[in-house]
LUMKEVO-948409 format. One record per residue (C-alpha): x, y negated, z negated. Coordinates in steps of 0.25 Angstrom, whole numbers, plus 2048, in hexadecimal, padded with zeros to 3 digits. Example, Ala and Ser with C-alpha at 12.3 -4.5 7.8 and 13.67 -1.06 7.14 Angstrom:
8318127E18378047E3
***
This chain:
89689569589988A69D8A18946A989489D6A788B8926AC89588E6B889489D6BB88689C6BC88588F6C688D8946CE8888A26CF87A89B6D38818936DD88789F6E48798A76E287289B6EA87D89A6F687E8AA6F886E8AA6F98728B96F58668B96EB8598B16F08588AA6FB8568996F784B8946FE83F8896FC83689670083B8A06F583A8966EA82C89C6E38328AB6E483F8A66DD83889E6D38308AB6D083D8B26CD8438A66C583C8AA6B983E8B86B984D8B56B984C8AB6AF8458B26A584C8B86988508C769A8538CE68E85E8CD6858688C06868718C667D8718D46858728CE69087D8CD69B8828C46A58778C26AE8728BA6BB8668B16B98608AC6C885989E6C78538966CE8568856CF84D87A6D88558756E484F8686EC8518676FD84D85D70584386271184085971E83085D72282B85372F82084A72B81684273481283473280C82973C81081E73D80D81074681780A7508157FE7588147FE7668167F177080C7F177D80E7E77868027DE78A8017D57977F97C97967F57BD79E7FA7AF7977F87A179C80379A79F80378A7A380F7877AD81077B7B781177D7C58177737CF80E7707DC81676A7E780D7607F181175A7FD80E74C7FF81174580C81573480E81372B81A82472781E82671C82A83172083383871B84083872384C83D72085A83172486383972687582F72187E83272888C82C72589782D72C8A58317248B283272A8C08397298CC83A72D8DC8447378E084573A8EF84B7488F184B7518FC8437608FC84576C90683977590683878290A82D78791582A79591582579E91F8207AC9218227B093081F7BE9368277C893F8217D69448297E09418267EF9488287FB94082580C94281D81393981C82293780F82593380983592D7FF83C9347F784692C7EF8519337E785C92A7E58699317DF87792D7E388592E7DA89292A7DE89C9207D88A891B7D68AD90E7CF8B79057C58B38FA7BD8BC8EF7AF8BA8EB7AA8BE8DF7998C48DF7938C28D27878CA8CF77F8C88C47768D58BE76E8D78B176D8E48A67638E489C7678E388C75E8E78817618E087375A8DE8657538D38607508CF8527438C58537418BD8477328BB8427308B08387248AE82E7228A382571D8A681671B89B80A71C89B7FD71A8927F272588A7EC7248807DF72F8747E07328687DA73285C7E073484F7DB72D8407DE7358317DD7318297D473481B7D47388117C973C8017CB7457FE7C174E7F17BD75A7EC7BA7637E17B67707DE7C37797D37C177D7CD7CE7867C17CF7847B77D878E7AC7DF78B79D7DC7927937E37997887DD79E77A7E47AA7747DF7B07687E67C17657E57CA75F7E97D57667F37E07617F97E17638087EC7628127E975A81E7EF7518287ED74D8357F57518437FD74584980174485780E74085A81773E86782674386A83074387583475087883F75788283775989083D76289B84975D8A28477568B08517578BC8527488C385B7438CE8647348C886A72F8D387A7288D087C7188D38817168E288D7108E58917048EF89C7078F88A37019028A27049118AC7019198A570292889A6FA9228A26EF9198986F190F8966F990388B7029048837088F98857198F687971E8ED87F7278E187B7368E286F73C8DC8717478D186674E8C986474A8B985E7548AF85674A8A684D74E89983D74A89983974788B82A74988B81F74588081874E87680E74C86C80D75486080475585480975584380275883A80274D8317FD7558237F674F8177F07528077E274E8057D77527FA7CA7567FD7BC75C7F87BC7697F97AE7707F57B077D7EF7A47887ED7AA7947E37A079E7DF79A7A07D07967AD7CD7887AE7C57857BC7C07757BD7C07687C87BD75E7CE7C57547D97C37587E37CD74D7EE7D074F7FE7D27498097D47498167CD7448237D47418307CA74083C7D07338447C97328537CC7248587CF71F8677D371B86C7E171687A7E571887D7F571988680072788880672789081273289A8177338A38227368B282173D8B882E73D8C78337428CE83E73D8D68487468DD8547428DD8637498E586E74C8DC87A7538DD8897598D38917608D389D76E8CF89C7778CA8A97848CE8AE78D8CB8BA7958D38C47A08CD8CF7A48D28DB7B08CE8E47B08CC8F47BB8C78FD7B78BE9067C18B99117BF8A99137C68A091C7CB89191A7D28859207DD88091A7E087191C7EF86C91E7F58609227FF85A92E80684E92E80C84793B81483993C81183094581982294781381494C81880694D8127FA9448177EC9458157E59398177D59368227D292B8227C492482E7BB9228307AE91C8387A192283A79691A84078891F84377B91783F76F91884476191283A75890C83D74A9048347488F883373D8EF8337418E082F73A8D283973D8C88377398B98407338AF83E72F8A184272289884172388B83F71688084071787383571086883571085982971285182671484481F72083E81972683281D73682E81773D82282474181881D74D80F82574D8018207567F581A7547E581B75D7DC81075D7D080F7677C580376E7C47FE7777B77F97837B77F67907AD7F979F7B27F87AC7AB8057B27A78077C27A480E7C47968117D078F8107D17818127DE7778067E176F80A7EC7638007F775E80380075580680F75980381A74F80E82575181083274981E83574682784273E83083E73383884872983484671A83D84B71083985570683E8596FA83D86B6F783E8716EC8438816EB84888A6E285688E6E385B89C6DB86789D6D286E8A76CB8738A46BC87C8AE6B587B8AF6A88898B269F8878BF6948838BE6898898C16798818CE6758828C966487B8BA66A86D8BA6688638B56738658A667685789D67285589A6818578A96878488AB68B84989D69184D89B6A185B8976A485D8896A485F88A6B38538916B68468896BC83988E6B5
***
C-alpha cells in the first residue's frame, strides 16, 4: 500500500508537468472545479473494480505583482531674496591743514647799466634806373569776306478745312421729390461731479550745517631764468716797458663778448585752502494729497422722428446730329538759290622798338660810432621767515545701516502621485491524477467508498 501511494504522487507529478491532460491556469480553475466532483464521486462497485485513474484537483498559491497609485507629499526648497539691515562702520578720511614756520633765502637782484662804445656800418640802399631798348613783334588781325552760293528748300504750308458730321447724346435733367422719414437725434446736456485727488508740492525750510572748502589766493614772488644776454667784458691792461720812451706805458686788455643769464621776477598766486561750517537753508518739498469737486458734462443723444423732401434728379438722353469743320495742312517744297558772305581772318606781324626803364639796386656802407647802455645784474641774498600750510589726514569712524540681499530656502510641500508594485497572493486550482490499486473481489465495499478521496477538494 505504501508503493501504491508513491505510485500515485508521482503519476500526478508527471500529469501536472506533461500539461498532456488540462491546461493549469488561474482562468480554467471554475471549469476544473466543476469536473473535480464528477471525478470524485463513487462509481459502482469497489470490489468489481479495477485499477483505475482518479483526476483531482489541489489549491496552489502565486504571488502576483499589480501597479498601484498613491500620492504622496515631497518638500521642496525655493530660494527667497530679501533685504536685511546690516550696521557696519565706515572710516571717513579728512584732511586738516597746520600753520608750519620755515627759513627761506629770498635773492634780491638788481640791474645796473653800463656805456659801451662800439662801432656800426650801415648799409644805404639805392634803386637807380637804366633804359634798356628792346623789339617787339606785334599780330595784326584783318577780317575779310568772300561770297558763296548755295541752295536752300522752303517749305509752303497751307491750311484747308472738310466738314465731319457726328452724334451727340444731350443729357436733360429733371428734378423730382419724395418724402423721406429719418431719425435724427438732439444733444442733451448733463453737469455731473466727481471727486479728483491732486497732490500738491509744499515747501519746507531746513537750516544745517555744511562744511565748505574755502581759501583764499596768495601772491607770491620768485626769481626765474630770464633770456640770456650777449655783453662785452673787457680783460685788465698791462704796463709795459718802452724802451724809446723810458717809460712804461699802459696797454688796455682786449675786449671779448660774455654770454650772461638775466633772472627776472614773477609773481604768482596759491591757493591757500580751508574748511569752514556754514548755514545752509535748505527747501525740500512735501507732498499733500488734497480734494476738489471737479464738474463734467455728460451729452445723451435722444432720437426723435422727422418726415422730408429729398430731392434727386433723373437724367435722360436725347441724340442730336451735328457738323463741324475740321482743319488739316498740306506742304509744299521750293528751292530757292541765296547768296552769303562768309567772314575769315588774316593775321600780319609787324615789329616796333620800345625802351623800357629797369631798376637796380646799389648799396654803400657807412661807419657810424654809437654809444650803448648795456645791463648787468647783482644779486644779494636776504633771509626771511615764512609760514606754509602742512595738510595731514584724521580718520574717524562713522556708523551707518545698509540693506543687505540674503537668500534663504523656504519649504512647501509638493503633493506628487507615484506607481508602486503590490504583492498579491492568487489562489488556483491545479489537477492531478490519482491511481487507484485493484481491488480483492471477495472484499466488501470499504465504509468511506461513496466519500471523495482524501486528496480530493470538495
Amino acid at each position: 500500500m505504501r508503493y501504491a501511494s508513491w505510485m500515485v504522487v508521482l503519476g500526478s507529478l508527471m500529469t501536472l508537468l506533461s500539461g498532456s491532460t488540462a491546461e493549469a491556469s488561474y482562468c480554467g480553475a471554475g471549469k476544473w472545479f466543476s469536473l473535480s466532483k464528477k471525478a470524485c464521486a463513487p462509481c459502482g462497485d469497489y470490489c468489481a473494480a479495477k485499477a483505475c485513474n482518479t483526476t483531482c484537483y489541489k489549491t496552489v498559491q502565486e504571488t502576483v505583482w499589480e501597479p498601484q497609485t498613491y500620492t504622496c507629499t515631497r518638500t521642496v526648497y525655493d530660494q527667497c531674496v530679501e533685504q536685511v539691515p546690516v550696521t557696519c562702520t565706515r572710516n571717513i578720511t579728512e584732511t586738516c591743514w597746520r600753520d608750519e614756520c620755515y627759513t627761506a633765502c629770498k635773492p634780491c637782484y638788481q640791474t645796473c647799466y653800463r656805456d659801451v662804445c662800439c662801432t656800426v656800418r650801415k648799409p644805404c640802399f639805392q634803386t637807380c634806373y637804366r633804359d634798356v631798348v628792346c623789339k617787339v613783334r606785334k599780330p595784326c588781325y584783318q577780317t575779310c569776306y568772300r561770297d558763296v552760293c548755295c541752295t536752300v528748300r522752303k517749305p509752303c504750308y497751307n491750311t484747308c478745312y472738310k466738314d465731319v458730321c457726328y452724334t451727340v447724346c444731350k443729357p436733360i435733367y429733371e428734378t423730382c421729390y419724395r418724402q423721406v422719414c429719418c431719425t435724427q437725434y438732439r444733444t442733451e446736456t448733463e453737469t455731473c461731479y466727481k471727486n479728483v485727488c491732486y497732490t500738491v508740492c509744499k515747501p519746507v525750510t531746513e537750516s544745517k550745517q555744511v562744511e565748505v572748502c574755502t581759501g583764499d589766493w596768495v601772491t607770491e614772488s620768485k626769481q626765474v631764468p630770464g633770456p640770456i644776454v650777449t655783453r662785452c667784458v673787457q680783460d685788465p691792461g698791462t704796463w709795459e716797458w718802452d724802451p724809446c720812451t723810458c717809460c712804461c706805458v699802459y696797454k688796455p686788455g682786449c675786449c671779448r663778448q660774455v654770454c650772461e643769464q638775466t633772472m627776472r621776477t614773477v609773481c604768482c598766486k596759491r591757493w591757500c585752502p580751508r574748511v569752514e561750517m556754514r548755514t545752509v537753508c535748505c527747501t525740500r518739498m512735501e507732498q499733500e494729497v488734497r480734494q476738489c469737486q471737479v464738474p463734467y458734462t455728460v451729452c445723451r443723444k435722444v432720437p426723435y422722428s422727422v418726415t422730408k423732401n429729398v430731392p434727386y434728379t433723373t437724367c435722360r438722353y436725347e441724340q442730336q446730329t451735328c457738323t463741324k469743320k475740321v482743319p488739316y495742312t498740306t506742304c509744299t517744297w521750293t528751292c530757292e538759290t541765296i547768296t552769303k558772305k562768309v567772314p575769315y581772318t588774316t593775321c600780319t606781324w609787324i615789329e616796333e622798338c620800345i625802351t623800357k626803364k629797369v631798376p637796380y639796386t646799389t648799396c654803400s656802407w657807412t661807419c657810424e660810432t654809437i654809444t650803448k647802455k648795456v645791463p648787468y645784474t647783482t644779486c644779494t641774498m636776504t633771509t626771511e621767515v615764512r609760514t606754509r600750510k602742512v595738510p595731514y589726514t584724521t580718520c574717524r569712524q562713522v556708523c551707518e545701516t545698509r540693506m543687505v540681499c540674503r537668500t534663504k530656502c523656504v519649504p512647501r510641500q509638493v503633493c506628487e502621485t507615484k506607481v508602486r508594485c503590490v504583492p498579491r497572493t492568487v489562489c488556483r486550482q491545479v489537477p492531478v491524477e490519482v491511481c487507484c490499486p485493484a481491488a480483492d473481489p471477495t472484499c466488501a465495499a470499504p465504509a468511506t467508498a461513496a466519500a471523495p478521496c482524501a486528496t480530493c477538494n470538495q
